[in-house]
N, C-alpha and C positions, 0 to 999 in steps of 0.2 A: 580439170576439176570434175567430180561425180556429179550427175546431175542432182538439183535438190528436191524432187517428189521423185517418185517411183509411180509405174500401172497397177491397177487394177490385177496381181495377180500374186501368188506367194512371197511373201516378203524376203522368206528363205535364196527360192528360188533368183527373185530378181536382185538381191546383194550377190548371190554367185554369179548371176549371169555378168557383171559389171564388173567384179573383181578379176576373174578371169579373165574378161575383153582387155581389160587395162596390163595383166601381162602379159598376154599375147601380142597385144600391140608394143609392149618395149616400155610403158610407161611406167609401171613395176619392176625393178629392178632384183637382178636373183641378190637374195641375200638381204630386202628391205623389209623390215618389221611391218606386218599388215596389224594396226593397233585396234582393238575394238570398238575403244571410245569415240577416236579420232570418226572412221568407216560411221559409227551409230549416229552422229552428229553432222558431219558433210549428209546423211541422206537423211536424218531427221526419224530414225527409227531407234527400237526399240534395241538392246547390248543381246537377246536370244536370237532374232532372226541373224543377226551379223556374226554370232557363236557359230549356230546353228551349216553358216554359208562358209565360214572358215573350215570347220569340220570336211564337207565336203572339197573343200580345196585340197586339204589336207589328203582326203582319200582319193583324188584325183590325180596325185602326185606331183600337183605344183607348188604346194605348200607343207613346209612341216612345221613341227608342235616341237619347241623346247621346254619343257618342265620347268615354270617359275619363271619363264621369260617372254612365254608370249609364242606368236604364227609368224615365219616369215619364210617369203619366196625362196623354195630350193635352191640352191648353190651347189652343181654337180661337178665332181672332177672328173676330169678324161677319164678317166681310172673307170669312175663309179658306172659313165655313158658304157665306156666299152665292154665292160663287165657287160651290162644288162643285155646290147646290141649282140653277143654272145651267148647270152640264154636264147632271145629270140629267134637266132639261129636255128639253135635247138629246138626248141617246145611248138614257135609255130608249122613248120614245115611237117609237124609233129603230127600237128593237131588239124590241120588240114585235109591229112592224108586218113585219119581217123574220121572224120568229122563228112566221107567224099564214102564212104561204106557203105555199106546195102543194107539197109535194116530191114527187118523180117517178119516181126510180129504186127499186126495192123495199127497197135496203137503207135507202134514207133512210128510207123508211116507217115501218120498225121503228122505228128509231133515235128519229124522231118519237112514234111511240107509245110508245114508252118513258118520251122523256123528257116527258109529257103525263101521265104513271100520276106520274110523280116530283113534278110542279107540284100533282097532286091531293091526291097523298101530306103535302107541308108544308104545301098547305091545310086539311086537315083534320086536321093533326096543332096547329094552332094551335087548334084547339075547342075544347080541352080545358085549353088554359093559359091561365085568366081569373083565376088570384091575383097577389099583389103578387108573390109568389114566386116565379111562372113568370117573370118580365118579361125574365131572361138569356137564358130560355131562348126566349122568344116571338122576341126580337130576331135570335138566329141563325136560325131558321127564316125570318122575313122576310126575313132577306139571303140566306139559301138560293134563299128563294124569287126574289127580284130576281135572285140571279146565275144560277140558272137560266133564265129570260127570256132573260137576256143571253146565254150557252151555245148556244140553241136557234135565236139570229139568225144561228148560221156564221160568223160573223166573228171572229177572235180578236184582230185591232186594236181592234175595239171594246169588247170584252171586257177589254182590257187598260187603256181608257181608262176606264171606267166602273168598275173596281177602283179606279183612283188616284181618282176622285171619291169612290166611296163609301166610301174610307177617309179623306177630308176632311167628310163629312157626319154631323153630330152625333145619327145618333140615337139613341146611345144615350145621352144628353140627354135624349134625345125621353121616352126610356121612363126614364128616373130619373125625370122629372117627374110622372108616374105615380105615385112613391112619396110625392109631397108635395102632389098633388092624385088623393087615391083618389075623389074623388066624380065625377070622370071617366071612371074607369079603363073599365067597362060600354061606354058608350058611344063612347068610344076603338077598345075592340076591335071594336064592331060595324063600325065605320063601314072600319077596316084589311080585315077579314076581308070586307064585302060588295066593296070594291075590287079585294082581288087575285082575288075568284069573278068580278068584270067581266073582268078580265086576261085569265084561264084559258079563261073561257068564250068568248073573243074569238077566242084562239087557237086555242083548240080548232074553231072555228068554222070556219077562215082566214078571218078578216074583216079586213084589215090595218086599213081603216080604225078601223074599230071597237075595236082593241088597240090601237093608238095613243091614241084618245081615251079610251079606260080608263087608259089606262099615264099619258097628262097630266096627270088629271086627278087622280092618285092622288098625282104630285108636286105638283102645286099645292095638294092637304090638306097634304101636309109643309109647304109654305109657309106657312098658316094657322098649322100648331102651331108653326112657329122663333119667330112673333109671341105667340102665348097661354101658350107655357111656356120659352120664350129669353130674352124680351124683345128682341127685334128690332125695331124699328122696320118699320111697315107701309109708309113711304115708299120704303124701301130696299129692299125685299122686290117690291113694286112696280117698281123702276126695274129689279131685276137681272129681271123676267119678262119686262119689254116689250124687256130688251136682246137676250134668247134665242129672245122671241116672235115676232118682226120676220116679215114677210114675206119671202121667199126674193126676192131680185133676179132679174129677170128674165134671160135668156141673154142672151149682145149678139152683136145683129146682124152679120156679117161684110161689109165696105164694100163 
């Protein structure tokens, strides 16, 4: 059950923070109508702040919007996972490698070290969130952390394309499974938290090459876990790597 007051803080805010704890935890089910009324009455609030908290579910990517039917929990098909686990093949290792560059001008400098204090900032703000509990909250900080990557590559095409991915990428799947296999949990986070220190330190290095093969390598564990807590076929998982893995074609010659 939701509890029935809310704190002392955005009403907005505190309807997302709940909704989303409640499907990470498994207790929202993909595919369940998240109904307005229902949500505005369990917490005794008003139909815009519960609007307003769907909205951002929605652009969160664990919730979509039917037209005339209402918000409910995504329902992703293999298909839809691997499609996306396949852009971010692409565009992170992308964006990494861009993002790990030497800027030049003074203001970019700043702007760099800024945004470098901010990647340190949600790495080490994930240290602290090793309970089942933490696991909503672990999850925005990771995508924090990824969309900042992606921010720091300059690019806002890219940026924009690796949004629509990572809002087709299951993980918070990832981390519900978490709540039904705790004897992983430990070791789960290590292996998250030693990867995106490879990322950061890559970057921070400018070693393009280097943030690149931290960045792929970081999706290809995702790939691992769509298989050990999705059930995903390993065959499939395989065929979409070696589709995005291919070799770059060479230029062609001019006759």
């Amino acid at each position: 059950m939701l509890p029935e007051t809310l704190p002392h803080r955005s009403l907005r805010d505190e309807v997302f923070d709940i909704l989303h704890k409640r499907i990470i935890a498994g207790e929202v089910r993909p595919g369940e109508w998240l109904r307005q009324e229902d949500i505005a009455s369990q917490l005794g609030v008003s139909m815009t702040p519960v609007r307003e908290a769907l909205d951002l579910l929605v652009a969160s990517g664990l919730a979509e919007r039917e037209p005339y039917r209402g918000v409910r929990v995504v329902e992703l098909t293999h298909d839809e996972m691997l499609d996306a686990y396949g852009l971010r093949i692409l565009l992170e290792p992308a964006a990494a490698r861009l993002a790990s560059e030497t800027a030049t001008p003074r203001e970019a400098w700043t702007e760099r070290s800024r945004s470098l204090e901010e990647l340190k900032r949600l790495l080490v703000g994930t240290f602290e969130l090793v309970r089942l509990e933490d696991m909503s909250r672990l999850r925005e900080c990771s995508r924090q952390f990824h969309a900042q990557v992606v921010t720091m590559s300059g690019s806002p095409l890219l940026a924009r394309l690796y949004g629509i991915a990572a809002a087709k990428f299951p993980d918070w799947m990832l981390y519900e499974a978490m709540f039904r296999h705790p004897e992983a949990l430990a070791e789960s986070l290590r292996a998250e938290q030693a990867q995106h220190r490879a990322i950061l330190d890559a970057i921070a290095a400018r070693d393009p090459e280097a943030a690149a093969r931290a960045s792929l390598d970081h999706i290809l564990s995702l790939g691992n876990d769509l298989e050990t807590y999705l059930g995903i076929p390993r065959e499939l998982i395989q065929q979409k790597e070696k589709q995005f893995l291919r070799t770059p074609l060479p230029c062609r010659r001019s006759p």
